[in-house]
C-alpha positions, -999 to +999 in steps of 0.1 A: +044-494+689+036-522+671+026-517+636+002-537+611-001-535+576-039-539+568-031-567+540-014-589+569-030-607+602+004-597+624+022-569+638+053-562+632+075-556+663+111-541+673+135-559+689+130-537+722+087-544+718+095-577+714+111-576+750+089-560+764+064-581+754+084-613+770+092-594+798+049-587+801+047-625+800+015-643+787+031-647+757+042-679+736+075-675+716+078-702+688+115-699+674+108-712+633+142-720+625+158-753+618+169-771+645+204-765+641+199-729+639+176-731+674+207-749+687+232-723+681+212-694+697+177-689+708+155-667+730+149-683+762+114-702+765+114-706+727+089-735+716+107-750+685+085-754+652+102-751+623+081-734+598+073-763+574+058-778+606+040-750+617+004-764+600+010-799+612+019-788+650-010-761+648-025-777+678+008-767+702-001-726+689-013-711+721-051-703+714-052-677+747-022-661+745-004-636+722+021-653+701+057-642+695+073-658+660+108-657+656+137-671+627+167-654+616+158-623+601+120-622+602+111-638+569+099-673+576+086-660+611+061-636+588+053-668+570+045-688+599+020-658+610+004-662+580+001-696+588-009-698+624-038-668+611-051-696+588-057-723+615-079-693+635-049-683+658-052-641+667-027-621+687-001-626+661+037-610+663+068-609+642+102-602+653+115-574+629+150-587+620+149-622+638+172-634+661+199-613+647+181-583+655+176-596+689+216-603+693+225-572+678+206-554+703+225-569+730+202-596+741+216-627+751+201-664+737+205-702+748+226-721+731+223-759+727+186-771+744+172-787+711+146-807+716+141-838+704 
């Protein structure tokens, strides 16, 4: 189950909630990496916004649906739900432990596919 501290707009989610979730569908998944990270290994459907683009791209965070962030670990993915909570975005997850969580669990990701 997903869990929320009081002091933070997001949930916090498990690798195997986090599937589910994608798995549910209606759900945007923005990957917050780097590009070069994104390009070695990212969920499938991942919107690439690198974090210190998440305010300036605010407008391509899914107003309607629930929203999945995801990095490497789950740091900068917290960070951008802080962010995406300040431009009035709701029906916010993190990925506890990132993509290396996810690949640890035995899920695969897309390699290459950076957008430009």
């Amino acid at each position: 189950m997903p869990t929320k501290d009081p002091l933070e707009p997001f949930f916090r989610v498990s690798v195997q909630e986090a599937k589910d979730m994608i798995d549910k569908g209606n759900l945007q998944i923005v990957d917050v990496r780097e590009p070069n990270e994104y390009a070695s290994g990212h969920i499938a459907g991942a919107l690439l916004i690198p974090v210190g683009s998440v305010l300036a791209r605010r407008a391509e965070l899914s107003s309607d649906k629930e929203i999945l962030f995801v990095c490497k670990v789950g740091q900068r993915s917290a960070l951008a739900c802080e962010m995406a909570s300040a431009v009035g975005r709701a029906k916010l997850f993190n990925l506890e432990g990132g993509t290396d969580a996810w690949i640890a669990q035995g899920y695969s990701v897309v390699n290459g596919d950076t957008p430009s």
